[in-house]
C-alpha positions in Angstrom: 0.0 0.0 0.0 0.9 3.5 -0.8 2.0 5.8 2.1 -0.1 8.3 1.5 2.3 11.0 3.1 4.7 10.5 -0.1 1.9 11.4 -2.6 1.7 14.6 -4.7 -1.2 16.8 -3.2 -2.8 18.2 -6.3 -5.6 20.8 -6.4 -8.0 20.8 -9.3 -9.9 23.9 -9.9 -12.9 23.9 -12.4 -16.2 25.6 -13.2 -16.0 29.3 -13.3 -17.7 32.3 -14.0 -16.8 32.4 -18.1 -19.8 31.0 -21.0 -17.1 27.5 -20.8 -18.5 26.5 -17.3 -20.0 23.3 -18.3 -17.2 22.2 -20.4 -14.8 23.2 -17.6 -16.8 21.0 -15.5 -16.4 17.8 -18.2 -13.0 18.4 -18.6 -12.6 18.2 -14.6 -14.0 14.8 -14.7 -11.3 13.6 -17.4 -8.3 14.9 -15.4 -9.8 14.0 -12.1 -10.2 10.1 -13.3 -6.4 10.1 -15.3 -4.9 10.9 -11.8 -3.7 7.3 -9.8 -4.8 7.8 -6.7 -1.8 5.9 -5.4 0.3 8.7 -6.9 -2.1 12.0 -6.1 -4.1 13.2 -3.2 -6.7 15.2 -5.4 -8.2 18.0 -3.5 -11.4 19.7 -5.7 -12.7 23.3 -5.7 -15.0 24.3 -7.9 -16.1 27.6 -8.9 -19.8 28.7 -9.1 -21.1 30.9 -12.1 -20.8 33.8 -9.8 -17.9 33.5 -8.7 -18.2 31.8 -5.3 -15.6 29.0 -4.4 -16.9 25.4 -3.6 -14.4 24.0 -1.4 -16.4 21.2 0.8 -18.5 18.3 0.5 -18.9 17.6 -3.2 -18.1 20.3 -5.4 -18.1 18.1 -8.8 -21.5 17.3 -8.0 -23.0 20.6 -6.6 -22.3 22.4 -9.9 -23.2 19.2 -12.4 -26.2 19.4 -10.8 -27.1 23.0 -11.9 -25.5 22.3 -15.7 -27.5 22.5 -18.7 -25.0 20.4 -20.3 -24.9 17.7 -17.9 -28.9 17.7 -18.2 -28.9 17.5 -21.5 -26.4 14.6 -21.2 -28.9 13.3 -18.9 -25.4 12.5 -16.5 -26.8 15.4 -13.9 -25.9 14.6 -10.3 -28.5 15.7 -7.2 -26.6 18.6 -5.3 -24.5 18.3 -2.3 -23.9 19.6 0.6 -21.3 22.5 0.1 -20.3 25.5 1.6 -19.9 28.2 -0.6 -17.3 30.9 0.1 -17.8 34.5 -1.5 -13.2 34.1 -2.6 -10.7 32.1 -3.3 -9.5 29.6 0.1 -6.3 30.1 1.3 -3.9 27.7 -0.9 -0.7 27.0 0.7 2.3 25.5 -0.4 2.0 23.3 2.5 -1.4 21.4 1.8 -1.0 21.7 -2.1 2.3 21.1 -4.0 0.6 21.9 -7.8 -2.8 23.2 -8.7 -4.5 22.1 -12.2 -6.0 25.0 -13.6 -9.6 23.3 -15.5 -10.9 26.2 -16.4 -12.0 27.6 -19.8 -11.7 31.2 -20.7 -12.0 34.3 -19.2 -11.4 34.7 -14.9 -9.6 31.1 -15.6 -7.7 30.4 -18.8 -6.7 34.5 -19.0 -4.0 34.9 -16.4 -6.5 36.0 -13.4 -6.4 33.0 -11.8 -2.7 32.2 -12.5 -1.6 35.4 -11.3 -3.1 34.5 -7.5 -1.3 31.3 -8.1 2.4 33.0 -8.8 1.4 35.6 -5.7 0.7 32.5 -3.4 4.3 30.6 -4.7 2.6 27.5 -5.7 3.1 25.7 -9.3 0.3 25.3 -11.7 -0.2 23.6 -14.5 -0.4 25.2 -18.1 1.1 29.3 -19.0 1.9 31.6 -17.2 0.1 35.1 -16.4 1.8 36.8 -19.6 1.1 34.2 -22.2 -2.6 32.6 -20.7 -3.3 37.2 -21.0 -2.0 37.2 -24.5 -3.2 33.7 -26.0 -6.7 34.4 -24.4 -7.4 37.9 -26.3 -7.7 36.7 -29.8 -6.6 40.3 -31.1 -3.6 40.7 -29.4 -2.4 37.1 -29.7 -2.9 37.4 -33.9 -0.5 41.1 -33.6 2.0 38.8 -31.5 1.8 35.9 -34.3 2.0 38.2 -37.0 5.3 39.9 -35.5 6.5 36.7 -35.6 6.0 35.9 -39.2 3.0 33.0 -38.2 0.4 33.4 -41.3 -3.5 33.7 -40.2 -6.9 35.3 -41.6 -6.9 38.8 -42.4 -9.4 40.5 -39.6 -10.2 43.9 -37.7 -11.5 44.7 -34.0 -14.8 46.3 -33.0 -14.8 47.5 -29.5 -18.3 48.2 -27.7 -18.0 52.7 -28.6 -17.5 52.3 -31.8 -20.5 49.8 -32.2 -22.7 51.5 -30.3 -22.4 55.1 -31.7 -21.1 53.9 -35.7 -23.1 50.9 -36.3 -23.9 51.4 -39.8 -20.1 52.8 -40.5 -18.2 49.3 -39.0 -21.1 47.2 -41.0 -20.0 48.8 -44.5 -16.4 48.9 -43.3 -16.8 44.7 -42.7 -18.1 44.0 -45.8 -15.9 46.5 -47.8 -12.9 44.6 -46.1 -13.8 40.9 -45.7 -17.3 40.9 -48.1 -19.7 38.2 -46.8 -20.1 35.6 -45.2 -17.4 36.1 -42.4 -17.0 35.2 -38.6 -17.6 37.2 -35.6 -16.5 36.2 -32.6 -16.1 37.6 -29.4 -12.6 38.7 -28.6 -12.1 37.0 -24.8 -13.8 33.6 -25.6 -13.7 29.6 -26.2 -15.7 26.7 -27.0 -16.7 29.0 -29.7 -19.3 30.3 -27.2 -20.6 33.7 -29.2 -19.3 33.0 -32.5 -21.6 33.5 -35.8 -21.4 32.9 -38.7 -22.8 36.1 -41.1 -24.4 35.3 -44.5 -25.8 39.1 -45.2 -25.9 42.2 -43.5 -28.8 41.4 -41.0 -27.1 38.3 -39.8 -24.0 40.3 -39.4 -25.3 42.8 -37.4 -27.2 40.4 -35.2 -23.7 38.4 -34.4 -22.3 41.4 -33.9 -24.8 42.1 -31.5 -24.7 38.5 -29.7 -20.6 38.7 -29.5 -20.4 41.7 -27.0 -22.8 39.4 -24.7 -19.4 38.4 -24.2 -17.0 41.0 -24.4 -16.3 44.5 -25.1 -14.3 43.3 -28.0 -15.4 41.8 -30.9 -13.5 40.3 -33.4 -14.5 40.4 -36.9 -12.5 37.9 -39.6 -12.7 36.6 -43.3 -14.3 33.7 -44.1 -11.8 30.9 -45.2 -12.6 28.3 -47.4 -10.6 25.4 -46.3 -10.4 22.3 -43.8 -10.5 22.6 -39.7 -7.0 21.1 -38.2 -6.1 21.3 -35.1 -2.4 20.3 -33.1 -1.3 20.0 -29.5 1.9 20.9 -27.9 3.3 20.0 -24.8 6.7 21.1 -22.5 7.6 24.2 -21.4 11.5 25.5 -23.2 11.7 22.5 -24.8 7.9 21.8 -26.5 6.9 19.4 -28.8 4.2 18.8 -30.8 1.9 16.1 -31.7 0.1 14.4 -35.3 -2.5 16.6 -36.3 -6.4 15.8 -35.9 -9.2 17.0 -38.8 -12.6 18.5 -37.8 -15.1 17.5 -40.0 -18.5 19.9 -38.2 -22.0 18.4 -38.3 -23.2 22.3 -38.7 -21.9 24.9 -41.1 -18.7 25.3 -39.0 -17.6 24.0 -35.6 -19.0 25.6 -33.1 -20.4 24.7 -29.5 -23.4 22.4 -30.4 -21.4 20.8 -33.0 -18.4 20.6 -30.3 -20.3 19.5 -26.9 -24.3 18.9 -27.9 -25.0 17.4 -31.2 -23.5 13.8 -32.0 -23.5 15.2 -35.4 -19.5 16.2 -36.4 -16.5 13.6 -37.2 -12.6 13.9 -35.7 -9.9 12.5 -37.7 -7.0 11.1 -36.2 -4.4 11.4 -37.7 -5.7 13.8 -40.4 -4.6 12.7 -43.9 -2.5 15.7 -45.1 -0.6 16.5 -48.5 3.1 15.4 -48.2 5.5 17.9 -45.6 2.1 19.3 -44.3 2.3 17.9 -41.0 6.6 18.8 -40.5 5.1 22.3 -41.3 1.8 22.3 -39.2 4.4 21.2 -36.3 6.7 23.5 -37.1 4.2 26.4 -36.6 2.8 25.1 -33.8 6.0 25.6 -31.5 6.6 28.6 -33.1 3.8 30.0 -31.7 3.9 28.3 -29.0 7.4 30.3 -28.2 6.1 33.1 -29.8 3.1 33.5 -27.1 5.9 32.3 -24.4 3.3 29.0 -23.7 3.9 26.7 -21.0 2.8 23.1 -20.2 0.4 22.9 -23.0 -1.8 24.3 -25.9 -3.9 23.3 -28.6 -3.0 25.1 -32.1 -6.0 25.3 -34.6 -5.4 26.1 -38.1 -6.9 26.1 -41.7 -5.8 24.0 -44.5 -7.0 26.4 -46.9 -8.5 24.6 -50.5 -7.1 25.6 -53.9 -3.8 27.4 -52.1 -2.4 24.7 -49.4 -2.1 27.7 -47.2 -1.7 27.2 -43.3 -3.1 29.2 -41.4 -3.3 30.0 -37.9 -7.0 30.4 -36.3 -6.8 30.1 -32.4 -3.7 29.2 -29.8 -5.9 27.2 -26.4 -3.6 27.4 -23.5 -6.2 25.4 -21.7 -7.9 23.3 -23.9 -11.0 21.3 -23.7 -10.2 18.2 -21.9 -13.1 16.0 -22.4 -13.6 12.5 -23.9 -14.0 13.5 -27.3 -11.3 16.8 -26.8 -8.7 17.1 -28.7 -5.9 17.7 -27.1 -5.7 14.4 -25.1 -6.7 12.1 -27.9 -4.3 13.7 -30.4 -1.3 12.8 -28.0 -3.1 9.7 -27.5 -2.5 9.1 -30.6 1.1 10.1 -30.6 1.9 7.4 -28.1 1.4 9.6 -25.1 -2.0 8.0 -23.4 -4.1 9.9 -20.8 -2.6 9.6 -17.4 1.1 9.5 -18.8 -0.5 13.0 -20.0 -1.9 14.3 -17.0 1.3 13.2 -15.1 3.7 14.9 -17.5 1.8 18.4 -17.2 2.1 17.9 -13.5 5.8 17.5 -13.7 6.1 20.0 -15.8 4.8 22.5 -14.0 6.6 21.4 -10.9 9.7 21.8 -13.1 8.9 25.2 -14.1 8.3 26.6 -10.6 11.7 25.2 -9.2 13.4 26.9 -12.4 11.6 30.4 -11.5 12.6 30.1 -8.4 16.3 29.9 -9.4 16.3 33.0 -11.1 17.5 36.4 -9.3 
């Protein structure tokens, strides 16, 4: 038997106050399962919609309870018990030796939470506050790629003043630039929670509308006409990357339905990809992931675009989705690296990466 005094206490921290609850709380349950309980003591705090912390009784199970995705999965739970606090507990270095960040977008994947983690002193799985800040706003992440020579779709940003006193002048300047149809999506998001897809000018303007819901920012883009790929990285100075999945959506493009609701949309693994693609798709990948200064992990979603060959860069996901059909973990499955030989190498990792900080002056 284990002594349970020589295990690795790790914290998991899902839910959250961003659109991504429910998938944070579906990832959870991956990660939670792929860590051996005769290596990890697992310690769970979940984070309520509003932003209270769940740190007793049941967590999992007092938020799955209240999740339209778990109802609709018909996988809902009856609530627990659980005292919920109006902050963040306490974390100390003493009761937890590495916390694993599960949380999707903003107050989560966007540097909040991991700058209360570098201010206590305790490791963390996944980017640090600089790099989770960056990745997470899709505008500044693309004007970071693009200083760094890393090809993507031409696009412009809308914030909430200029929409609300211009409407009529950033509608003409959209289709002037990109014509129709083209994506809108807000500018601090995942899971494609708020994206649209515009066919005309009324559509347009009513995704327009539905993206500040969920941010200040809005991020208009051209409409490419090419293939959904998508690549993981993982390490911190030293990354590597993974063989490359296909997206193949169920709806007219991949977004949360197709991703979490509707059995409807097919994942290749690997994709089948013109000769030197993948090298290239790899090569990319850490490029950007060095570019964005990335730690742990990230998954790198491009285009294939049809009739050029073109790759191009779409999103960088410092915390990606992490649920049975995500995928990161099934494209490093398929590279040879299975589920808890995952989990257990981001951990180390990000052990690693806190003793090497704390080296330097």
């Amino acid at each position: 038997m284990t002594d349970p005094d020589t295990r690795i206490n790790v914290t998991i921290l899902f839910g959250g106050q961003s659109g991504e609850h429910d998938v944070s709380l579906r990832s959870a349950q991956t990660v939670i399962r792929a860590l051996d309980p005769a290596k990890y003591n697992v310690r769970q705090i979940g984070i309520t919609r509003d932003g209270g912390w769940i740190t007793t009784g049941a967590p999992m199970d007092a938020l799955t309870a209240d999740s339209p995705l778990f109802q609709l999965a018909a996988e809902s739970s009856q609530p627990s018990a659980a005292t919920v606090d109006v902050g963040p507990p306490a974390l100390s270095s003493d009761s937890t030796d590495v916390v694993f960040p599960v949380l999707h977008g903003p107050m989560g994947e966007d540097g909040t939470v991991q700058g209360m983690l570098e201010l206590a002193g305790i490791p963390y799985v996944g980017s640090g506050v600089l790099g989770s800040a960056v990745a997470m706003d899709k505008a500044m992440a693309r004007l970071v790629l693009a200083q760094a020579n890393i090809p993507g779709a031409r696009w412009l940003l809308i914030n909430a003043n200029e929409w609300a006193n211009s409407r009529s002048t950033v509608l003409q300047s959209v289709v002037d630039q990109f014509g129709l149809p083209c994506f809108v999506k807000p500018a601090n998001m995942g899971s494609s929670v708020g994206v649209s897809k515009a066919h005309d000018e009324h559509e347009l303007l009513a995704a327009i509308d539905l993206a500040f819901e969920y941010d200040r920012r809005v991020l208009v883009e051209e409409a490419i006409d090419g293939r959904e790929l998508e690549i993981s990285v993982l390490g911190n100075d030293a990354p590597r990357a993974s063989v490359a999945g296909e997206v193949v959506p169920g709806n007219e493009f991949y977004d949360f339905n197709a991703k979490y609701v509707d059995d409807n949309s097919a994942l290749i693994i690997p994709a089948e990809l013109p000769e030197g693609k993948l090298a290239e798709m790899q090569e990319i990948a850490i490029r950007a992931f060095r570019a964005l200064d990335l730690a742990g992990l990230a998954r790198i979603d491009f285009f294939l675009e049809r009739g050029t060959n073109r790759l191009l860069v779409n999103e960088i996901n410092t915390i990606p989705g992490f649920t049975s059909i995500s995928m990161y973990p099934m494209l490093w499955e398929a590279s040879g690296v299975p589920l808890e030989a995952l989990v257990t190498e981001l951990i180390n990792l990000a052990i690693e990466r806190h003793e090497r900080k704390r080296r330097v002056r």
